[in-house]
C-alpha positions as CSV (number, residue, x, y, z in Angstrom):
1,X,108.9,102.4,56.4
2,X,109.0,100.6,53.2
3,X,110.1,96.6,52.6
4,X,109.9,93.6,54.7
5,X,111.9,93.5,57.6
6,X,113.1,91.1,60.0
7,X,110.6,88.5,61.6
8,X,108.7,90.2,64.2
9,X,109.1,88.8,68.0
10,X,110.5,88.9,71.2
11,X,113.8,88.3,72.6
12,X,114.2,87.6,75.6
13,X,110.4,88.9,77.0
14,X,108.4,91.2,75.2
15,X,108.5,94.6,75.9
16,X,106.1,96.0,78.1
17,X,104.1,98.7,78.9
18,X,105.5,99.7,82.0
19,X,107.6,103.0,81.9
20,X,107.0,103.7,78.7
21,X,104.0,102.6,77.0
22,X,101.3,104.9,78.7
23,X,100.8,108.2,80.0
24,X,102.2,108.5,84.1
25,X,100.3,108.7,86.7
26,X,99.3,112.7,87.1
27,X,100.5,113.4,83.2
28,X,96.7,114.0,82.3
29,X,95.5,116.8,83.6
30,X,97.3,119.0,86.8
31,X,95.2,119.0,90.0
32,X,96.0,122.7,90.4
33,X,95.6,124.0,86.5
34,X,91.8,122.5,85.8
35,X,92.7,121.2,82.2
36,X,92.5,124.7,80.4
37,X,91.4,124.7,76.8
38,X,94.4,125.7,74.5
39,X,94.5,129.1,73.5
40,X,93.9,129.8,69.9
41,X,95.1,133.9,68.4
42,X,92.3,136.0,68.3
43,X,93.7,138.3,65.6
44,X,95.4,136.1,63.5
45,X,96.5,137.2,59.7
46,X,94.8,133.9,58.5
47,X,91.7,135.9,58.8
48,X,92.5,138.3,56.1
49,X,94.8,137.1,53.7
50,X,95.4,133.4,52.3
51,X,98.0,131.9,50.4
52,X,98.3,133.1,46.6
53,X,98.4,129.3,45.9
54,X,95.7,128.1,48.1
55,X,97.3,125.9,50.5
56,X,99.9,125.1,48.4
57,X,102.8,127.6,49.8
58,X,103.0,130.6,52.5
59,X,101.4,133.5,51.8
60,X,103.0,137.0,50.8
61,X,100.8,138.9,53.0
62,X,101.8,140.0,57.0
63,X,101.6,136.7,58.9
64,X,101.8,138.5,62.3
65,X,98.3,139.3,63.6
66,X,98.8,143.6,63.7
67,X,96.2,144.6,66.3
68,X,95.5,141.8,68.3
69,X,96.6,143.2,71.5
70,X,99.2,140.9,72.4
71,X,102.2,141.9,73.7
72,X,105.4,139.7,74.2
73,X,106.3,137.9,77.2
74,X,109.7,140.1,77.8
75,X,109.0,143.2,76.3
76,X,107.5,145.4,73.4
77,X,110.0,144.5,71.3
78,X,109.9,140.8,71.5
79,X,108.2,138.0,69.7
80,X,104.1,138.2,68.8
81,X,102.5,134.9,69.5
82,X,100.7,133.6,67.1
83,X,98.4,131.5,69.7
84,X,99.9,132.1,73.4
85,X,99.1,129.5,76.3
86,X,100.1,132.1,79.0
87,X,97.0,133.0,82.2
88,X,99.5,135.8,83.1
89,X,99.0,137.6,79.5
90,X,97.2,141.2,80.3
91,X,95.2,140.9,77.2
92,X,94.5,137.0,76.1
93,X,93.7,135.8,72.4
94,X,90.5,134.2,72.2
95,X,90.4,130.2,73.2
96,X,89.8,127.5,70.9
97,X,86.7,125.0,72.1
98,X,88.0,121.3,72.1
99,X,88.9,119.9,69.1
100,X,85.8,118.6,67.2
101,X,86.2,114.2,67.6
102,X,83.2,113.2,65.6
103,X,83.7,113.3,61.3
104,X,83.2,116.1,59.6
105,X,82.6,118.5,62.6
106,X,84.1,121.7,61.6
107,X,86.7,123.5,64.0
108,X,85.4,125.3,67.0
109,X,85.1,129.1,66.4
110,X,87.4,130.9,68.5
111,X,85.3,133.0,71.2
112,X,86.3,135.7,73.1
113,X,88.4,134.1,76.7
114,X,87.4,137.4,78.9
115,X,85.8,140.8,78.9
116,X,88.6,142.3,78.9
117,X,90.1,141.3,75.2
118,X,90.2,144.5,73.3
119,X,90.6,142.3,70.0
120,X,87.6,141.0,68.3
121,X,88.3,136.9,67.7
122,X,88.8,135.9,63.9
123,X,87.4,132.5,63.0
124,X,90.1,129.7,63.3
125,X,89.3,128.0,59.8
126,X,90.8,129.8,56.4
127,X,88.9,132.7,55.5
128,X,88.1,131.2,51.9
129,X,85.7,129.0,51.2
130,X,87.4,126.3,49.4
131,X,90.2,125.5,52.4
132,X,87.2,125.9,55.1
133,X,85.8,122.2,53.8
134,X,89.3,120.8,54.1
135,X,89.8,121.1,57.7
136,X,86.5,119.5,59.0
137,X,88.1,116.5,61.0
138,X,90.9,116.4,63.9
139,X,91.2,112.2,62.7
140,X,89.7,109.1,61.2
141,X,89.1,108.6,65.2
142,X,88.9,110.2,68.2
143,X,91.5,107.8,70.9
144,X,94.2,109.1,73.6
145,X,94.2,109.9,77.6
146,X,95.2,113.1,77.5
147,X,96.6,115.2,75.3
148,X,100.3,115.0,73.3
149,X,102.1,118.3,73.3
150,X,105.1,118.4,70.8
151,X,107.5,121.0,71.2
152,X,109.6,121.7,67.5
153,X,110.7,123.0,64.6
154,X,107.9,124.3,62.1
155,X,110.0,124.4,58.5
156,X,108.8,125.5,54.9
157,X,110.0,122.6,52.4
158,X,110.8,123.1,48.7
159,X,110.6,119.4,47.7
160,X,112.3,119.0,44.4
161,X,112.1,115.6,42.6
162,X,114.7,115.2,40.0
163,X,114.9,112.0,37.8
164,X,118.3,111.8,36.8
165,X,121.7,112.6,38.4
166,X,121.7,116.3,39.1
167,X,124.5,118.2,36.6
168,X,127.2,120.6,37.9
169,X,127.1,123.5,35.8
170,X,123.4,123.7,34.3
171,X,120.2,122.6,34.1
172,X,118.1,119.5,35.9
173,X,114.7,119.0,35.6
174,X,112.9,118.5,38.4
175,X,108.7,118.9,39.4
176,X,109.0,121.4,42.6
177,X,106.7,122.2,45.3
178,X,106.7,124.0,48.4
179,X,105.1,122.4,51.4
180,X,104.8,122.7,54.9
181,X,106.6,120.5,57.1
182,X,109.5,120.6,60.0
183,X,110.0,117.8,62.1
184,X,108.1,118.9,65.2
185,X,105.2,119.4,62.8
186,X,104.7,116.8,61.2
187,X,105.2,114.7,63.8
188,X,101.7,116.4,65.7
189,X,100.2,116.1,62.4
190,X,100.8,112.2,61.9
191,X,99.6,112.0,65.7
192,X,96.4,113.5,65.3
193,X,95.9,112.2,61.7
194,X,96.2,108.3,63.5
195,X,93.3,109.8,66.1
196,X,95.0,111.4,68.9
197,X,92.5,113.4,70.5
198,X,94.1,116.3,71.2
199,X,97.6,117.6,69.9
200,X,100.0,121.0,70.7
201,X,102.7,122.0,69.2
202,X,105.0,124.4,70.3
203,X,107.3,126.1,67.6
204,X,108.8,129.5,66.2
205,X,108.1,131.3,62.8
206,X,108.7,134.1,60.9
207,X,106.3,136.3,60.3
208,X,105.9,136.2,56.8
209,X,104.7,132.8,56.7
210,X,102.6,132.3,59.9
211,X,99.8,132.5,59.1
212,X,100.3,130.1,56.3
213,X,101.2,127.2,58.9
214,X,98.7,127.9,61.6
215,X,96.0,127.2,58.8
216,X,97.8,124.3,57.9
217,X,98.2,122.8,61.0
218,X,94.8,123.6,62.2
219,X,93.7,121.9,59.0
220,X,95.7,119.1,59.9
221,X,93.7,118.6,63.7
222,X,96.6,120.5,65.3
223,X,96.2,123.4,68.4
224,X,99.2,125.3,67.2
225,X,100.7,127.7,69.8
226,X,103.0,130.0,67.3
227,X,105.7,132.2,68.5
228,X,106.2,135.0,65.5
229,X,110.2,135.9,65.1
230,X,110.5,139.8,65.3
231,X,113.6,139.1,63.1
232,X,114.2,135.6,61.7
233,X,112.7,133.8,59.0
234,X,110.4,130.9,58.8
235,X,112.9,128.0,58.7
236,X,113.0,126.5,54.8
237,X,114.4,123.4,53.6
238,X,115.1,122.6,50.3
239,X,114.7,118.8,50.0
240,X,116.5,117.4,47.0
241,X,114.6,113.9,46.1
242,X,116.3,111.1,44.0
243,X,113.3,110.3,41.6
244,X,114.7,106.7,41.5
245,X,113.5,103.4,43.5
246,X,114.9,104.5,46.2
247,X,113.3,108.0,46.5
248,X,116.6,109.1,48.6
249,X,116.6,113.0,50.2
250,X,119.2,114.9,50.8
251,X,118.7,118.2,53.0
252,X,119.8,121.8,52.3
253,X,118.4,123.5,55.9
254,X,118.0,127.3,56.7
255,X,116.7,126.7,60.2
256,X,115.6,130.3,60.6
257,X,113.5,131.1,63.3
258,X,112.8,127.2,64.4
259,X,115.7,127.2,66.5
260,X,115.3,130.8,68.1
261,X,112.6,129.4,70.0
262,X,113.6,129.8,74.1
263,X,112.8,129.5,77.6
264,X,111.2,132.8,77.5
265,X,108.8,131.0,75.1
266,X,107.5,128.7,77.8
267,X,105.1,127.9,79.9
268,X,104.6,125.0,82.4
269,X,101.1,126.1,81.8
270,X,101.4,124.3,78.4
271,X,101.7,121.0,80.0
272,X,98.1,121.3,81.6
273,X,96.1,118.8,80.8
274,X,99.3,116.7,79.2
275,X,99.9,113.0,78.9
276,X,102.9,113.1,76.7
277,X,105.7,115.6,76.0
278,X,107.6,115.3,72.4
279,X,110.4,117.1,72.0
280,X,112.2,117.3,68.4
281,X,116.0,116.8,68.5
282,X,116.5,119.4,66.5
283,X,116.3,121.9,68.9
284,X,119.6,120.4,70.9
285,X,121.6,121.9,67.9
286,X,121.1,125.8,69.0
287,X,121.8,127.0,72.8
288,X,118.7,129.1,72.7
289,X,115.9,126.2,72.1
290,X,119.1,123.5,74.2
291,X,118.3,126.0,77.3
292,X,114.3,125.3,76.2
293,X,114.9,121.8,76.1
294,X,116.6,121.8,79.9
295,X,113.4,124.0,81.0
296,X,110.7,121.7,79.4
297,X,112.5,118.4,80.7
298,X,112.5,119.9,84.4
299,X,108.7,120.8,83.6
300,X,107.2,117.6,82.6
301,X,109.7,115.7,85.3
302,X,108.0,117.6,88.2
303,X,104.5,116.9,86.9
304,X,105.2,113.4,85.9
305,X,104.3,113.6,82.4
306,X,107.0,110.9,80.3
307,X,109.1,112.5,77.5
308,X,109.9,111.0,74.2
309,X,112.5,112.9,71.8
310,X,113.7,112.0,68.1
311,X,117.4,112.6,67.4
312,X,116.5,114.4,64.0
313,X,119.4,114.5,62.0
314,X,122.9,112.4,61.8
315,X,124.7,115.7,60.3
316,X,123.7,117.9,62.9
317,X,124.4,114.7,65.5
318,X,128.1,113.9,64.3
319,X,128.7,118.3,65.1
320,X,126.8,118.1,68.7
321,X,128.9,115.4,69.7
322,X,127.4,111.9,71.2
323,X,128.4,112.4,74.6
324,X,127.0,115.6,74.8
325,X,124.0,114.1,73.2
326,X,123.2,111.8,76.0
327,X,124.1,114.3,78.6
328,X,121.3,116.5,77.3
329,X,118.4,113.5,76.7
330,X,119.0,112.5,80.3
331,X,115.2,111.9,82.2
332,X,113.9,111.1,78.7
333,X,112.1,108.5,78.8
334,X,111.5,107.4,74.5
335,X,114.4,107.6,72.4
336,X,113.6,107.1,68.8
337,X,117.0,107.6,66.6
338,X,117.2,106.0,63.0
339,X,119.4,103.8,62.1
340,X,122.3,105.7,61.3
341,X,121.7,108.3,64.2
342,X,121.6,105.3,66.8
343,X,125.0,104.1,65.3
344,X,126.5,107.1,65.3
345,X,125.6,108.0,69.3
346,X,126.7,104.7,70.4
347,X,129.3,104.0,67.8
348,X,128.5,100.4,66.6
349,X,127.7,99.2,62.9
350,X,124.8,97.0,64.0
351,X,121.1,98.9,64.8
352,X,120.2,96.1,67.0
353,X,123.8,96.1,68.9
354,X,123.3,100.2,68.9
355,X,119.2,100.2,70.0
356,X,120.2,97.6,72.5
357,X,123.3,99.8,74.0
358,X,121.3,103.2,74.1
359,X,118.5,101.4,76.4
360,X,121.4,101.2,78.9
361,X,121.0,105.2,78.6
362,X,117.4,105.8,77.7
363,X,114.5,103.3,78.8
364,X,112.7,102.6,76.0
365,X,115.1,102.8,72.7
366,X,112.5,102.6,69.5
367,X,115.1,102.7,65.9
368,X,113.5,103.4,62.2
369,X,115.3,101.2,59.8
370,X,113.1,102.1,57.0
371,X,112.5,99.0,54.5
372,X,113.9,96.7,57.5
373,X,111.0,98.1,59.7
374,X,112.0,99.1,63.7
375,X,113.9,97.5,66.2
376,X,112.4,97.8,70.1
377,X,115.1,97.8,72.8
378,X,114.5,97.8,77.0
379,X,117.4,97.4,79.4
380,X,120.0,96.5,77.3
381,X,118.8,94.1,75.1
382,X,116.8,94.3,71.4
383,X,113.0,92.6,72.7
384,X,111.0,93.4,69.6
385,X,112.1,93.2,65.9
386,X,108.5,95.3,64.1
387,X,108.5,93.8,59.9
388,X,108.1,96.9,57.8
389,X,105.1,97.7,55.3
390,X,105.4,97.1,51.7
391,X,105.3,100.7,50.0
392,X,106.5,102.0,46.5
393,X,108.1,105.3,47.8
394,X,107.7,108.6,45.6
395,X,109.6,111.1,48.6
396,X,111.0,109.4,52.4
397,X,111.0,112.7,53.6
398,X,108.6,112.8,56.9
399,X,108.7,109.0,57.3
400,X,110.4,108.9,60.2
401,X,108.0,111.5,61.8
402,X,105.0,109.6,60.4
403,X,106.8,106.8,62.5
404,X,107.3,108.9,65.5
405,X,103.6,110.5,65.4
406,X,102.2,107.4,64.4
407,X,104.2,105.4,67.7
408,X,103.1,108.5,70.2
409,X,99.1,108.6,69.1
410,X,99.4,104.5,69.8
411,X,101.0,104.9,73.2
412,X,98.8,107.4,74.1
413,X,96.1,105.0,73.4
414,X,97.1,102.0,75.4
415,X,98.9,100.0,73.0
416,X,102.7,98.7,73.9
417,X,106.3,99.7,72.4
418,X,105.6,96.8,69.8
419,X,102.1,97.8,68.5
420,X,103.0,101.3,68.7
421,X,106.1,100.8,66.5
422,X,103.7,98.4,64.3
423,X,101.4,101.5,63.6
424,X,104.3,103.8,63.2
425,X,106.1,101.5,60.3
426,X,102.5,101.6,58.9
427,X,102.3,105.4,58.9
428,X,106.1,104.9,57.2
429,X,105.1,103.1,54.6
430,X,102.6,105.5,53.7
431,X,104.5,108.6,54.1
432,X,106.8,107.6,51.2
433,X,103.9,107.3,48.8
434,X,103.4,111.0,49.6
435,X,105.1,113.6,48.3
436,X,106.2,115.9,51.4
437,X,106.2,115.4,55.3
438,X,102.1,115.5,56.1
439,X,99.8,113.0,56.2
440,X,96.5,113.9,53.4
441,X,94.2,116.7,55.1
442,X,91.3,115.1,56.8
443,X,88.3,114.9,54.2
């Protein structure tokens, strides 16, 4: 979030914790599951082959781990798993130990989870020496009850930042980078980069870059669980940055495998140990990962566990339809829209008049206004306007996640809709100094 926005304060009451602030009763840890460790793939490409550019793009080599002794939930032909979460798995990839809290204590090598593994575990850090110092922290602090599972889209971004209007017809210089990022992802990123002390994500690659973002995400203090597309590629998004003031994006989005992911690619084992399920609004714009979303809901409903989802894109919003919107977000329990996505569902010009209509559908409605900071809204009304952070923005792509991830690793520490929405327009405001969707690897 960049600017100074409106005075922060309450209207009518401030908003509290109740409902929406904390983890539910039950949400950390099932009685009958025993809090598992999250499962981590044993034979993983990263243990062979890196990135021709270090961590700087996916790698070239197989991503899908070739004789780890995996086999897909439906069938020999479907999807390998990079880290799968299933019991019921005949032969299970090694388990990760919790995530390190302390400063510089390196990942946990993966060990094997049974006799019975016929793979022998690779270590979960890169294999070369220079990106094994860079992933020696899950966060500048350790905070959270229970763990935050995100469920999303895990994208490759080719960020290009061009300085002058782009020309039709010929050339534009631009500096160009590819990066990983996808909304999901960096959303668990930001999380665990503000200290949450444990993070999942859920998401679907290709194979010929998965390796590349379970290091990164790893890197980043993230448990990834992976599903590798037989078919699809990685998702890629080619982010087209106005190298003004500003720092504008405009999206060019190959979803790719991201939203292939599907019911068959869950388990309610995943919510074991679980205080808060994320889900990214992009996956309500394909029926395969729309059915996931209607499995996941039902999941975390039955165990108590609260729900927040992000819209994720007014594009994709104006083609779904807002009514069909709201029908699918029902039982959510955090809605965090931008600006222009809360307008659009609800149809209003105002984001207060918008965040303060959507709480009549959702109970706790948090809206990004980027330099005008975040609006907080709770049973019909606006009851919290959060000031945004002063910033000088290079690239806004990722604030908005750096927001969300930001907001969740604060709820998940105690803190109400207001201070969580503080922290997020913080993360904002640092986001945009960044180039990309990540926050800086830890170290």
């Amino acid at each position: 979030m960049t600017g100074s926005g409106g005075d922060r304060g309450a209207v009518g009451g401030a908003c509290s914790a109740e409902g929406g602030a904390g983890p539910t009763k039950g949400a950390a840890g099932s009685a009958e599951s025993g809090a598992r460790p999250w499962d981590m793939a044993a034979g993983s490409a990263e243990s062979g082959a890196r990135s021709a550019n270090g961590a700087d793009g996916p790698s070239e080599a197989a991503a899908v781990p070739a004789a780890s002794g995996t086999r897909s939930a439906g069938s020999g032909t479907g999807p390998t798993e990079v880290a799968p979460g299933s019991a019921e798995r005949e032969t299970r990839p090694a388990e990760i130990a919790a995530a390190p809290a302390e400063r510089g204590a390196a990942p946990a090598e993966a060990t094997p989870s049974s006799t019975e593994s016929r793979t022998t575990p690779a270590d979960v850090t890169p294999s070369s020496a220079e990106s094994k110092t860079a992933a020696v922290e899950v966060a500048p602090r350790s905070v959270g009850r229970g763990a935050l599972l995100v469920v999303g889209d895990v994208i490759t971004d080719v960020v290009a930042r061009h300085e002058g209007p782009l020309t039709a017809g010929t050339d534009t210089a631009a500096s160009i980078r590819t990066v990983p990022g996808g909304a999901g992802a960096n959303v668990a990123c930001w999380a665990a980069h503000q200290g949450a002390a444990e993070v999942r994500l859920l998401g679907r690659v290709g194979a010929e870059a998965a390796a590349w973002h379970e290091r990164e995400l790893v890197a980043h203090g993230v448990r990834p669980r992976l599903v590798v597309d037989p078919q699809a590629p990685t998702g890629t998004v080619i982010c087209l940055v106005d190298g003004g003031a500003s720092a504008e994006r405009t999206f060019l989005t190959d979803s790719g495998a991201s939203l292939r992911l599907e019911p068959a690619d869950w388990s309610d084992n995943l919510l074991d140990g679980v205080a808060r399920l994320h889900l990214s609004g992009y996956l309500l714009f394909s029926e395969a990962s729309r059915a996931l979303v209607t499995v996941a809901l039902e999941a975390a409903r039955a165990r108590g566990v609260p729900v927040s989802l992000d819209p994720a894109s007014a594009g994709f919003l104006g083609e779904l339809g807002a009514g069909r919107f709201l029908a699918l977000v029902e039982g959510v329990d955090v809605l965090l829209p931008s600006r222009d996505e809360a307008c659009l569902l609800t149809g209003l010009t105002d984001a207060a008049d918008a965040a303060a209509e959507l709480s009549l559908h959702v109970p706790l409605v948090v809206t990004k206004q980027g330099h005008e900071g975040a609006l907080v809204a709770r049973s019909g009304k606006v009851c919290a306007r959060v000031p945004a952070v002063p910033a000088t923005p290079r690239d806004t792509t990722g604030a908005g996640d750096a927001f969300t991830g930001a907001f969740l690793a604060a709820l998940l520490a105690g803190a109400g809709p207001e201070d969580a929405a503080a922290e997020g327009c913080r993360a904002g405001a640092r986001a945009v100094e960044r180039v990309g969707g990540r926050p800086p690897l830890p170290g």
